[in-house]
C-alpha positions in Angstrom: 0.0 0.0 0.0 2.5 2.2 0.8 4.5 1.6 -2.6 0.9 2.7 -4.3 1.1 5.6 -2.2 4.4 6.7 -3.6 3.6 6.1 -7.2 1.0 7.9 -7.3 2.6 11.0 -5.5 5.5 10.7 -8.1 3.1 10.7 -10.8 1.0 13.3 -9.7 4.4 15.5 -9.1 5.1 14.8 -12.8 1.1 15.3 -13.9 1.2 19.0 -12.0 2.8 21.0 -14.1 0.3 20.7 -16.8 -2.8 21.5 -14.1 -1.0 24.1 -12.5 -1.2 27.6 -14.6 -1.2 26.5 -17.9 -2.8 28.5 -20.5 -1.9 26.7 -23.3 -1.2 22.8 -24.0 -0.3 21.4 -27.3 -0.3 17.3 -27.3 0.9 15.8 -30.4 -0.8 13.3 -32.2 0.1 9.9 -34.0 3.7 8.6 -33.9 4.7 11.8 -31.7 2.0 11.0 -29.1 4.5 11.6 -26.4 5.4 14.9 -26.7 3.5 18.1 -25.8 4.3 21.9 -24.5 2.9 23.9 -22.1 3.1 27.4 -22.1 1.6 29.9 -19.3 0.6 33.8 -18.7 -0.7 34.7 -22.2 2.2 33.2 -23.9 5.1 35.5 -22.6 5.4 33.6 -19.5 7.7 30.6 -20.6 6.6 27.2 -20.8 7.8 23.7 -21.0 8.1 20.7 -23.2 7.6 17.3 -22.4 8.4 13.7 -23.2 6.2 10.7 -22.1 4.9 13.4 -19.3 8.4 13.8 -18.3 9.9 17.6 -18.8 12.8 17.5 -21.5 12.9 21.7 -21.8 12.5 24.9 -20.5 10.7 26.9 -23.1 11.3 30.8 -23.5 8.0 31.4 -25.5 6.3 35.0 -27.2 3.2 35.6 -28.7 3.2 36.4 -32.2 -0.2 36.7 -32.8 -4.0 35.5 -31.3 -3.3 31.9 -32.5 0.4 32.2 -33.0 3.4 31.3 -30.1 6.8 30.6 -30.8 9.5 29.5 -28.4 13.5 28.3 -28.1 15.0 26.2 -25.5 16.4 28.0 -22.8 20.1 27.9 -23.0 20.1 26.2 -26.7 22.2 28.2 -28.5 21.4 27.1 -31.8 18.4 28.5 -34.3 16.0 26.9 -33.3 12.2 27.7 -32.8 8.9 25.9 -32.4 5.9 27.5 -33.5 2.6 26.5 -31.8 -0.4 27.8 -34.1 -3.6 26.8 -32.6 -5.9 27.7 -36.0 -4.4 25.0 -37.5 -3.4 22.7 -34.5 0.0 21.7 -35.6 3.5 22.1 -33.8 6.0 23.3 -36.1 10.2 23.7 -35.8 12.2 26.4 -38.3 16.1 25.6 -38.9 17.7 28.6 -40.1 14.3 29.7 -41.7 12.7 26.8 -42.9 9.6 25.4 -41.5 8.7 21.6 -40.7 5.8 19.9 -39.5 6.2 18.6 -36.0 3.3 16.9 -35.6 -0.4 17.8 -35.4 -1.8 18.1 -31.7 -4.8 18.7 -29.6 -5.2 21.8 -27.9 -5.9 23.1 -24.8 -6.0 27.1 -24.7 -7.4 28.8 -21.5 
């Protein structure tokens, strides 16, 4: 019982982050199923990114637009940036200005 008890703790610890403040959540879809990002405030408030529920990145995110956000990885140095466009509910990434598909997600925008 008391293992139980710990599991779930650790996996609510892990669960938290997305409950917590989050005002946007984009969860991939098909073969990238385990990814998603979080972002919070009103998308100028950082976020995260996270694989199998487990956070990979610390996110510096803006807003471009009302259904636009882009972000780096903190302390990445290279140019990188995700795009998060709800309209269309896909994740891109641009590589020294070209854009790729990520993956298409579900999203939660409060």
């Amino acid at each position: 019982m008391k293992r139980l008890f710990v599991t779930l703790a650790a996996v609510g610890l892990c669960l938290a982050p997305l409950s917590a403040a989050a005002t946007g959540v984009f969860h991939c879809t098909g073969n990238m199923n385990g990814l998603h990002f979080v972002f919070y405030g009103d998308g100028n408030s950082g976020g995260h990114m996270y694989v199998n529920n487990i956070q990979t990145a610390v996110l510096n995110t803006y807003r471009v637009n009302d259904i636009s956000v882009r972000a780096t990885i903190a302390g990445n140095t290279t140019n990188t940036e995700f795009v998060f466009n709800s309209a269309r509910e896909k994740v891109y990434i641009e590589l020294t200005g070209t854009s790729n598909e990520v993956c298409m997600a579900r999203v939660r925008i409060d």
